[in-house]
C-alpha positions, 0 to 999 in steps of 0.5 A: 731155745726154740727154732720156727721154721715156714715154707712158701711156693712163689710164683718166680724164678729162683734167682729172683727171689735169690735179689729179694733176700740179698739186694738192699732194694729188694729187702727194704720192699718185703722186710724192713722199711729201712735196709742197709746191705751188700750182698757179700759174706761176712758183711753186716746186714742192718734193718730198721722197724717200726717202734726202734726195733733194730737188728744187726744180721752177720750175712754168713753164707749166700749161695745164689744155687739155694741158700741164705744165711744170716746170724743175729749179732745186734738187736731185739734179746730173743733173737741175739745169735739165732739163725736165719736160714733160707733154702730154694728150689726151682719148682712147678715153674717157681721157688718153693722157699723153705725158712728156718730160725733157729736159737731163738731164746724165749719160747713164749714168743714163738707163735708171735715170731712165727706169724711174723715171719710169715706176715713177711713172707706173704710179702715177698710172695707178692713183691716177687710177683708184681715188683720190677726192678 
């Protein structure tokens, strides 16, 4: 088992990117293409991809003061019962954003999820700074 983690400063409020990782809208503008999400524990949280990849994410914890977490519970092998974990602060006028998957299965793959992630991630750094909603 392997664990990536990534930190991003964006240039928003907390609460802000708090929608990006909770709202249904929001996810589909950084994330997946295609979302279907309530922003409520113990709810399960579908994403759609390119290429039939699917995950199914169990939304276990979120906390609109600093923290999101989701568990894999349907989807691509590798990432089957991994969690993902998201942390903020408001910092310097914006989010530091710190990221954690951990329980990831094949190690061969970690440097490929981590600039995966991290594609995403620049996503939502932008989204979060230009997007309306």
């Amino acid at each position: 088992m392997y664990t990536v983690s990534y930190e991003i400063f964006i240039e928003s409020p907390s609460g802000r990117v708090f929608d990006f990782l909770t709202l249904q809208p929001l996810l589909s503008k950084w994330f997946a293409p295609q979302v279907i999400a309530s922003p409520k524990e113990g709810t399960v949280a579908a994403f759609a991809f390119e290429f039939d990849l699917n995950f199914k994410m169990e939304i276990e914890k979120l906390d609109g003061n600093g923290y999101v977490r989701w568990r894999c519970v349907d989807g691509y092998d590798d990432w089957l019962d991994s969690v993902v974990e998201f942390s903020f602060e408001e910092k310097d006028g914006g989010t530091l954003l710190k990221f954690r998957q951990s329980g990831l299965k094949n190690e061969d793959k970690k440097n490929k999820t981590l600039l995966d992630w991290k594609r995403f991630f620049n996503k939502l750094k932008k989204q979060c700074t230009i997007a309306w909603y």
